[in-house]
N, C-alpha and C positions, 0 to 999 in steps of 0.2 A: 504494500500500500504506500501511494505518495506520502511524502511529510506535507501535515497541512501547514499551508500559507498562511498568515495570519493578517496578510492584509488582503486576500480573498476572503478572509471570511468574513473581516468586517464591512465589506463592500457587501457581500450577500446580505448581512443582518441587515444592514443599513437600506439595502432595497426591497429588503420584507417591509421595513418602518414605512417606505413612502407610501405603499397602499394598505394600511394598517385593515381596510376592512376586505380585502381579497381574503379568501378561500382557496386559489389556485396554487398548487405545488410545483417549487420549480424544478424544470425540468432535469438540472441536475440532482435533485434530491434524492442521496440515498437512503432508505431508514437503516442499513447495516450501521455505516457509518456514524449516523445519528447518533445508534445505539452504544455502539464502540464507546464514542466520546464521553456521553452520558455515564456508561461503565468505568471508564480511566479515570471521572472524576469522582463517583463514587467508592474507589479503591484506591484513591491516593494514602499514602503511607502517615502514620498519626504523628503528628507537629505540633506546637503549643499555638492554642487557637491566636492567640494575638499574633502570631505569626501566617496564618491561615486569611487574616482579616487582613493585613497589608498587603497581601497578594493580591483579595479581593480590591482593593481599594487601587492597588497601581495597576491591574490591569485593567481593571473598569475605565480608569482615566485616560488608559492608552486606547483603549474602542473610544470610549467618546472624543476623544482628541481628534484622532486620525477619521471617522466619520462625518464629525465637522466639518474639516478641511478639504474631504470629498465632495462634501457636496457643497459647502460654501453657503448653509442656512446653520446657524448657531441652533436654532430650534429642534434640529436633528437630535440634538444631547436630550434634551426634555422627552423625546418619543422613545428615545433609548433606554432612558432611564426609568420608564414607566414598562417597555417591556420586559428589560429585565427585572422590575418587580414581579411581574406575572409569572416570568420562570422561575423563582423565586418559590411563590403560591403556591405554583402545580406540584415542585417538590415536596414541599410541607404537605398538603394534602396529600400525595400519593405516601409519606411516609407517614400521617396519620391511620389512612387506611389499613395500611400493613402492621402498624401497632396495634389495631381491633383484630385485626387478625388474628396474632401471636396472642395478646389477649385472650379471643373467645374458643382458640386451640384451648390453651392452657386450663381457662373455664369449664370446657368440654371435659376435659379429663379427671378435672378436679373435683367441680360438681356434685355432690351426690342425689341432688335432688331431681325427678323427675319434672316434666313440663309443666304438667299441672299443679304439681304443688310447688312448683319455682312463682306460676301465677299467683295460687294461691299468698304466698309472702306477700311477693309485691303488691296485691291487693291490700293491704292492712298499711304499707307504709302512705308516707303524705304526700304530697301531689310533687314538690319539691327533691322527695328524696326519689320517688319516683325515677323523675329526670336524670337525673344524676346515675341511678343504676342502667339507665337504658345507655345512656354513653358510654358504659364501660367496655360492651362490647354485643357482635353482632347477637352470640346467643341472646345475650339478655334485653338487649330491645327487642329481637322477636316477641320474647315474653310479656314484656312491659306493654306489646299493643295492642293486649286481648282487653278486649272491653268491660272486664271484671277488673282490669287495676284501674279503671275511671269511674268505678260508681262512688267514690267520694273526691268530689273535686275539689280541692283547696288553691283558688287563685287570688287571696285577698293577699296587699302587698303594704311595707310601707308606706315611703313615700315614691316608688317605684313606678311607674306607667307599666301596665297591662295589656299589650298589646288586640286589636278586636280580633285579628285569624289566630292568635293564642286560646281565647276564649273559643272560640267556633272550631277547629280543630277539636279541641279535647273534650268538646261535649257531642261533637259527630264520633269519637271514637269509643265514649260512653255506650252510645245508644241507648238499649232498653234498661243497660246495668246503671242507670244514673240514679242513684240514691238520696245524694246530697251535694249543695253546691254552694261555694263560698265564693263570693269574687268583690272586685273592691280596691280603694286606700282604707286603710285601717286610719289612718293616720287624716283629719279631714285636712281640706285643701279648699281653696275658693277657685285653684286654677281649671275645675273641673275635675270630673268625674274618671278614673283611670281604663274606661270605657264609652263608648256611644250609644245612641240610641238605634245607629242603624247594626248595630254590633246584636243587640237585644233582636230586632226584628229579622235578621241573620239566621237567628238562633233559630226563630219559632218557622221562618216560612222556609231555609234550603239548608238545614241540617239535621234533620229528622231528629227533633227534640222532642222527647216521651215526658210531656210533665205530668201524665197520669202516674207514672209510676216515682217521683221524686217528693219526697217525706220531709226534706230540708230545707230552705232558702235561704243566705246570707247575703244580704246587699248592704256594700258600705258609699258612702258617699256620691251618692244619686245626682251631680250639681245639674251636668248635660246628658243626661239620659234620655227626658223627657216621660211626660206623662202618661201619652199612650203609648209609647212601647214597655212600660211598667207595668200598665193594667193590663196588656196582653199577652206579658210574658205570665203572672198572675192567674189568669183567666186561662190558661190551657194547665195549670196546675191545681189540680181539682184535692188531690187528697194531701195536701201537704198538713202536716201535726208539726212543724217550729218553722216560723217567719222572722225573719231581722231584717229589717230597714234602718241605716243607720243615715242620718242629714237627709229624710224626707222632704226636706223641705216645705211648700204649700198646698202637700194635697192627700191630706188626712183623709178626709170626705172621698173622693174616689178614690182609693184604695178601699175602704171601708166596705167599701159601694160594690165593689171588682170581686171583694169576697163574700158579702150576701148573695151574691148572683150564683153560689153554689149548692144546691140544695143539701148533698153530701157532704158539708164542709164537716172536717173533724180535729182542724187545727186546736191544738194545745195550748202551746205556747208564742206567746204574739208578742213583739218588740219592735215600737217605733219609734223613731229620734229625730226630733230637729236640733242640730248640734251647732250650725253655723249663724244662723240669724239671731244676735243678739236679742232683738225683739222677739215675744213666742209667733209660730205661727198658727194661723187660724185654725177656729175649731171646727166642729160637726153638728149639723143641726139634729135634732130630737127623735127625727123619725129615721136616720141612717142609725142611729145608734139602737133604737129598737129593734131595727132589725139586723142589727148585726149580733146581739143581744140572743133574739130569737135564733139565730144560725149559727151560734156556737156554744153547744151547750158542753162540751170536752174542753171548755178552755181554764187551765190552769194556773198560768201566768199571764201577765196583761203589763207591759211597761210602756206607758206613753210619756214622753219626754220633752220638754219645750210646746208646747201644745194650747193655745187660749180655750181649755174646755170650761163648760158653765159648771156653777153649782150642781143645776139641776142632771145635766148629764154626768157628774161624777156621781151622783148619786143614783141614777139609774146602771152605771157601769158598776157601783158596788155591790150593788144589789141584785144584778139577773144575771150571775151563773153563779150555776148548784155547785160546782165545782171548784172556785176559786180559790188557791191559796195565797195568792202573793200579785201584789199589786205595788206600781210604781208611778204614782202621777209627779215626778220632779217637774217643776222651771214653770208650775201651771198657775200662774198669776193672779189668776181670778175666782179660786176657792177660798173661803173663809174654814172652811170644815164643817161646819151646821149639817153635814149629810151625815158627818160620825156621829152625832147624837141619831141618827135615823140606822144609821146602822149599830149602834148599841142597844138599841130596842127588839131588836132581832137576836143578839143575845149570844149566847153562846154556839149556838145553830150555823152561826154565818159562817161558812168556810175559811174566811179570810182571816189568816196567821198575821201577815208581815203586811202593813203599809206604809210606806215610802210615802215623806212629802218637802223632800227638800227642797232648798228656794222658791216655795212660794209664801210672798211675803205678804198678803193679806191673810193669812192664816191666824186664826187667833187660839193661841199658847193653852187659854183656860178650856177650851172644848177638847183639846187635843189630850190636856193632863186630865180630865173629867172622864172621859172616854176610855182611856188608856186601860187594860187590867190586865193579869197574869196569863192570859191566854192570849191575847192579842198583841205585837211589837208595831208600836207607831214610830215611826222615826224621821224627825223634823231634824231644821236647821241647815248647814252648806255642805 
């Protein structure tokens, strides 16, 4: 074989650069050769990398030198030096691959767990750790994409963005296995919501989302979601038993309203929060509340949070469900308490263990200590 010329060759790279978007092979192209070269530099003999990196650097300078001067556009070096990043790339990647390799070899042998019970694990871990075992190699993300490691989705993040094909991705690979689902800033934000609203409607009309079968829902910081892709993700979720809405924002009332319209409803436990608006936000008028009243009679927990509900609706919310133990009306500004003397009259009977009434300041101290006994925990103050 000839000794390669090294200033043929940098004339050949350099006439690959002028038409960077061709596809066509030159016609001297060998791939023997190719491959030769690509092997000789793969098996070069081990040297102390700072030695290794001044080679890269002066012969890098000698191509873009002498290509410049070829072609007499300074810009040449910019084109050069962006495709040698790309060979660069394809290396790392081709020897990333070969690391899963060796990897899922090694895996393979090591292993003792069968298929289904490798699934079985990774179903129980978190959405997160998840990820992270399916990198490790090719066996175990086969594993990780059987739709039993996505019925508990945990995508709620700090203060991190969420991507929307993140979301839509891992609830099309859920399918029917989707149980439960977390998504979100944990953390609230006024910069918006770490999702969309068209993210939500994604969801319900081209990714075969089963919310008949999802038990769960955690939504954190709602800012640009929007309100009807809320009630509709909502509204194809018929048996859900635990709801969390965290910075609901202004729309107590339909949501309220989204989940009356279930006749099945058998939700438990219910948690709403408006966390952002200093001011509370609006209440609910009398007859949502009846009938939300009426259509949950399994409801255990009830925390409403920042919320201008009246008097008179907290006292219809203390009073109709058979079931209640714990209740939390924080930040609700316009309760005196006058309903606890109505539900102390009920007596020992009333379900309700624990209630929550912190910061709301028109509360008056003496109904609350009148009220108060060994059976029931009132808890006022910030």
């Amino acid at each position: 074989m000839d000794t390669p010329n090294p200033k043929r060759q940098c004339c050949d790279a350099f006439s690959s650069i002028q038409s960077p978007n061709s596809v066509t092979i030159a016609p001297d192209f060998n791939q023997n050769d190719f491959d030769s070269t690509i092997s000789s530099f793969l098996l070069l003999p081990d040297s102390p990398y700072n030695s290794i990196g001044c080679s890269f650097d002066r012969v890098l300078g000698q191509v873009l030198d002498s290509a410049s001067k070829a072609s007499g556009d300074d810009s040449v070096r910019d084109r050069l030096i962006d495709r040698t990043g790309k060979l660069a790339f394809l290396l790392l990647e081709s020897t990333k691959r070969f690391s899963r390799m060796r990897a899922t070899h090694y895996n393979y042998n090591s292993w003792s767990l069968p298929d289904d019970l490798t699934i079985k694990v990774f179903s129980g871990l978190d959405t997160k750790s998840l990820m992270q075992a399916s990198a490790c190699c090719t066996m175990f993300r086969k594993c990780s994409i059987d739709p039993l490691c996505y019925s508990h989705i945990d995508l709620k993040m700090g203060g991190k963005r969420i991507f929307d094909e993140i979301v839509c991705s891992m609830i099309h690979k859920a399918g029917t296995e989707l149980r439960s689902l977390k998504l979100g800033r944990v953390i609230s934000s006024r910069k918006g919501s770490s999702f969309t609203s068209t993210c939500l409607t994604s969801v319900i009309r081209n990714h075969g989302f089963n919310g008949g079968l999802l038990r769960s829902l955690q939504l954190y910081n709602l800012v640009s979601t929007g309100t009807k892709s809320l009630c509709a993700l909502l509204s194809v979720c018929p048996n859900l038993t635990d709801l969390m809405i965290a910075n609901l924002k202004k729309i107590l009332e339909q949501v309220l309203k989204t989940l009356t319209k279930n006749p099945r409803l058998i939700i438990e436990r219910l948690i709403l929060q408006n966390n952002i608006d200093l001011i509370p936000a609006s209440g609910v008028s009398s007859s949502t509340v009846e009938a939300f009243v009426t259509s949950c009679p399994s409801l255990t927990t009830l925390k409403l949070v920042g919320f201008g509900l009246k008097e008179e609706t907290v006292r219809n919310l203390a009073e109709g469900f058979p079931k209640l133990t714990y209740m939390n009306l924080t930040r609700t500004p316009g309760i005196s308490g006058r309903f606890l003397r109505d539900l102390r009259t009920i007596g020992r009977d009333s379900p309700i263990k624990t209630l929550i009434l912190r910061d709301c300041h028109c509360l008056d101290r003496d109904v609350t200590s009148e009220v108060a006994d060994g059976g029931r925990e009132i808890i006022i103050g910030k």
